[in-house]
N, C-alpha and C positions, 0 to 999 in steps of 0.2 A: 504494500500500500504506500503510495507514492504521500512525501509527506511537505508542505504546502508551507512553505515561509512568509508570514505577512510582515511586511514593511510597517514602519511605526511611521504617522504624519508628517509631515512634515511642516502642516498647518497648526497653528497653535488650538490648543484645547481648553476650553473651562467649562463650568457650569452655570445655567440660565439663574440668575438673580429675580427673574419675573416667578419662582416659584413659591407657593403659599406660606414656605419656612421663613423666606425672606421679606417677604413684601405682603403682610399677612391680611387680605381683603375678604377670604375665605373661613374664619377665625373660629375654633372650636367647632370643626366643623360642621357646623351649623350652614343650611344652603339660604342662598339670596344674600350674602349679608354684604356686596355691593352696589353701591347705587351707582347705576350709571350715568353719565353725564348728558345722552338724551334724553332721559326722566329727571335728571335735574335741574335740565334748563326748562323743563315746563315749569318748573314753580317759581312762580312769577318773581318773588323774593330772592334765590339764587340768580336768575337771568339778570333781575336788574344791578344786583351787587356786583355780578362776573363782568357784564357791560362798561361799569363803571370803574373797577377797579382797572381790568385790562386795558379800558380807554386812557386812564390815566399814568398807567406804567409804560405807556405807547408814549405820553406825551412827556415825559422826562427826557430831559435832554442828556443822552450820553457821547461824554467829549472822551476821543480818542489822543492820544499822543503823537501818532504819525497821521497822515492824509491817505494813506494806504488802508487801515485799518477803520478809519474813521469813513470813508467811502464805503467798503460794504457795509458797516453798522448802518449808514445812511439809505442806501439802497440795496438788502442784502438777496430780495429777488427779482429775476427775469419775466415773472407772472404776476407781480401784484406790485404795489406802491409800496413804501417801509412801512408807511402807517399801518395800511392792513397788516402787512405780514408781521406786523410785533405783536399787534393785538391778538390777533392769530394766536404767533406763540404763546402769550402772557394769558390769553384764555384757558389753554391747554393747561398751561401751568398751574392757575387755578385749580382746574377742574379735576386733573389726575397726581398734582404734584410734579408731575415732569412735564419737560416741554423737550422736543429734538428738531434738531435741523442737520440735514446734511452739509459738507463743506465743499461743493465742488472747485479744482483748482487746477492749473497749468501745470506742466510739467518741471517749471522753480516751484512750485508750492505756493504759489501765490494763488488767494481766494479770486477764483471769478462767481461765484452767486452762491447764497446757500437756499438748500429744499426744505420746504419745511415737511418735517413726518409726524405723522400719527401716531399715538402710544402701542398702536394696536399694528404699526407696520413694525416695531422694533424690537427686539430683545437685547437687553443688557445682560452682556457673561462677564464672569469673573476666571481670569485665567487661572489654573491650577496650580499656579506656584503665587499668584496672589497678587503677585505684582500690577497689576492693571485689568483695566478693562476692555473687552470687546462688544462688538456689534454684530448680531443679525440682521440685517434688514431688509423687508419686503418692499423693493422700488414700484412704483406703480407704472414704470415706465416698462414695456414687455421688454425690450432690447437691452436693459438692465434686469429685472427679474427680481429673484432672490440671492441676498447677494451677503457671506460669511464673513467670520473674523474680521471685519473693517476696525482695524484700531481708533481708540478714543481720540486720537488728534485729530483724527476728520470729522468727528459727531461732533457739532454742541450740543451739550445737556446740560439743562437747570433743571436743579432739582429743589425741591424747598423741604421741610421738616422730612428726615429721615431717620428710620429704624437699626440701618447696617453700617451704619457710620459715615454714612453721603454719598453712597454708592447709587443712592436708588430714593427717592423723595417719595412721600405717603400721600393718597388724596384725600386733602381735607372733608370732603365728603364722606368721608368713614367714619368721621364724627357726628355726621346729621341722619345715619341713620334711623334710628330708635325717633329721630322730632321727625322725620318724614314718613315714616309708618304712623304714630298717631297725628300725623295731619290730614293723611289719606284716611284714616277712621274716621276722623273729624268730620274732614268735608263728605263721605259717605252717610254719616247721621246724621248731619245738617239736611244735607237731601232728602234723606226717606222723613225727616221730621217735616219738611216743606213740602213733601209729595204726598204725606198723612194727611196734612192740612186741608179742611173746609175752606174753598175757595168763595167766598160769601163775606160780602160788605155788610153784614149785619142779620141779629135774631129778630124774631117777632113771636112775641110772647100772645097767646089767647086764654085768657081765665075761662076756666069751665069748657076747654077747647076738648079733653079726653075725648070725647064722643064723636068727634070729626073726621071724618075718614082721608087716608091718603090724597084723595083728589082734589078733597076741598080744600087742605091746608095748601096743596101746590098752585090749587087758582088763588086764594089768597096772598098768596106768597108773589105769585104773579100780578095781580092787582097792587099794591103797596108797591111795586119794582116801577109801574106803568105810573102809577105816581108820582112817584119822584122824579121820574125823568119829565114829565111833564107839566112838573111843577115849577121846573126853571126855576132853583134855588129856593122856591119858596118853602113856607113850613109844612110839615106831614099832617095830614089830617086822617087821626083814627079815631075807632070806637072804644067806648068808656071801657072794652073788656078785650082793647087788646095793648099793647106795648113794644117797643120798638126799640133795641138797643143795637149804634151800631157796634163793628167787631172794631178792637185793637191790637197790635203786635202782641204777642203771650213775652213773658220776662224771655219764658227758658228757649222759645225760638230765639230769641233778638240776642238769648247770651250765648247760643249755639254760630251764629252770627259770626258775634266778636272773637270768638273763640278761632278763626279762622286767622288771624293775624297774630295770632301768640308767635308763630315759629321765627318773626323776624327780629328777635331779641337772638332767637338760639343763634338765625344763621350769622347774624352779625356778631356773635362773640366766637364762634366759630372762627371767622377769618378776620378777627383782630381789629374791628373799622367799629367807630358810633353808630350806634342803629337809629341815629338819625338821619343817615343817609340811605336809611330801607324806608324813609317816612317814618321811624318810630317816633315814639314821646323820647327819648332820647334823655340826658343827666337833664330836667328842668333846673337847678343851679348852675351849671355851664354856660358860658356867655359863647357869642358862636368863633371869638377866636379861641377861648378852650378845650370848642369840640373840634376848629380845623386844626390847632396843633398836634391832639390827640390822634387825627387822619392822618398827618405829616409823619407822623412816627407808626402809624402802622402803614404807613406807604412804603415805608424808608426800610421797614423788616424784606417787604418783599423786591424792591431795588438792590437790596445786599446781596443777595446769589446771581443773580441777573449779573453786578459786574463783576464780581468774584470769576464766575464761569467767563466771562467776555475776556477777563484778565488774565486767566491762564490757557486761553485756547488762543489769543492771538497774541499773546506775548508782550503785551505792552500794557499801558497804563492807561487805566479808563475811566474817568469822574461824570457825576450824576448830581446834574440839577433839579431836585424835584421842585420848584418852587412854580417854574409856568405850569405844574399837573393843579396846586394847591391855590396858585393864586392867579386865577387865569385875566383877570385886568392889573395884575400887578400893583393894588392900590395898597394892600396890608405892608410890600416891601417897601411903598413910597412911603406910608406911615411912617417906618419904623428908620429912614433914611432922615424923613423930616426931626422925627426924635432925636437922633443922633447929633444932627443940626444944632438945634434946639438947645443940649447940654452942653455943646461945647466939642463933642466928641471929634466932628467932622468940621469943615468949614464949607459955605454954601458953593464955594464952585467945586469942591471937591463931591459934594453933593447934585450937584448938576450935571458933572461929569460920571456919577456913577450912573444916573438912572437915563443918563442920553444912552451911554452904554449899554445899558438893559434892556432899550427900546421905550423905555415909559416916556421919555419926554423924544423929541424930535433933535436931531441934528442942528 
């Protein structure tokens, strides 16, 4: 019996980090216990938060060091504007914790555009001596395909709160599980409570009516209806043995209701913003530059991986203005320009030249 030498790879080897031990979505296993990001953008409260957040992580301004690298940051796809394609990213990121993009580049290594990918075109491996990471990825392009081992200096990946030490980022989503199941009860009871409901603008009481049969209390019922309407606002005219009340909201509908807007406290503590920008009742003691400083710093949590990643994938130095995301007519930084004025701190053309500079005042 002829005996068969196999060759050992040549390609490098690891194992998938998208497995339940790692990245644990699937948790005691217990089934369904992800929400996925097309059931999460239907609630209305997520959509608008993810909306706003990725709009305003799009609008930070990030300054590169060279003109090479600050060009792709600026224009980093062939299919879309930067705008969208960040928002893009930054929603993703959101949504699952990671965000990826391809790096396509020349033969110097120099970026010509990056792709943005799916969480679901990509697997994260961990090489088996530990040292780094690799890429699976399913290109959507057929002439690309499926395509192995692509070392991490061609991916960018942001990732934000993670379990394996920032291998792999966690979706904040896996924290609203348990409020999006009882919101889905909710809004389910709210319904059948509303679909129980007597659709009827009012009772009409008969004293000594027991004896009445079906037909009559229904032509009565219809007479009093043809009344009103043709009463043109004016007052009801019944008899001394009947009574007329009309119907109002019940408490426990109206608190079945309210009950519907609970979840937007959860999802805003969830992702770290005042839930006064989900329309909540928000800190009533906060004045509203203490609820936008509080947004500047949970903006500023999720701007820190963003350049972190940007910093060590293109190798230079990358600074982030979030002030045009927070202060988009620029009046709070001319405030605090005029203050500085004011004490002494600045002198006014040095003040005038900051905020020509900024764009606030004109050339």
């Amino acid at each position: 019996m002829p005996l068969i030498k196999l060759n050992k790879s040549s390609q490098p080897t690891g194992f998938s980090l998208n497995d339940p031990d790692f990245v644990n979505f699937l948790a005691g296993g217990e089934s369904q216990r992800y929400v996925s990001a097309e059931k999460a953008l239907k609630n209305s409260d997520i959509f608008s938060l993810i909306m706003q957040l990725s709009g305003d992580l799009a609008m930070v301004r990030y300054s590169a060091d060279t003109d090479r690298s600050q060009a792709i940051i600026d224009n980093p796809s062939t299919t879309t504007n930067g705008f969208s394609f960040w928002q893009g990213m930054f929603a993703q990121l959101l949504l699952d914790g990671n965000a990826y993009a391809y790096r396509h580049k020349n033969v110097n290594g120099v970026d010509l555009s990056w792709e943005y990918l799916r969480p679901s075109q990509v697997q994260p491996m961990l090489l088996e001596d530990g040292s780094g990471l690799i890429y699976n990825i399913n290109f959507d392009e057929p002439e690309i395909g499926y395509t192995t081992n692509i070392p991490s200096t061609d991916v960018i990946h942001i990732r934000l709160l993670s379990k394996n030490g920032g291998k792999t980022g966690i979706s904040p989503l896996s924290a609203l599980l348990n409020e999006l199941k009882i919101r889905d009860a909710s809004d389910n009871l709210t319904l059948k409570a509303l679909k129980s409901s007597i659709a009827s603008n009012g009772i009409l009481k008969i004293t000594h009516g027991g004896l009445l049969d079906e037909e009559t209390k229904a032509a009565r019922s219809r007479q009093v209806k043809r009344q009103t309407e043709m009463s043109d606002g004016g007052p009801l005219v019944l008899d001394d043995l009947e009574d007329y009340q009309p119907l109002e909201m019940k408490a426990n509908i109206a608190s079945l209701l309210s009950q519907a807007d609970w979840t937007k406290n959860q999802v805003a503590k969830v992702y770290g913003v005042p839930d006064s920008y989900l329309n909540g009742q928000g800190d009533q003691q906060s004045s509203i530059t203490q609820i936008g400083g509080q947004y500047a710093k949970s903006l500023n949590r999720y701007v820190q991986p963003i350049v972190s990643e940007l910093n060590d994938k293109l190798n230079t130095h990358i600074s982030a203005d979030i002030r045009v995301a927070i202060d988009a007519m620029g009046d709070q930084y001319a405030s605090t320009i005029s203050s500085l004025t004011k004490d002494g701190t600045i002198s006014s053309n040095q003040a005038r030249f900051i905020l020509q500079k900024y764009g606030y005042l004109p050339e």
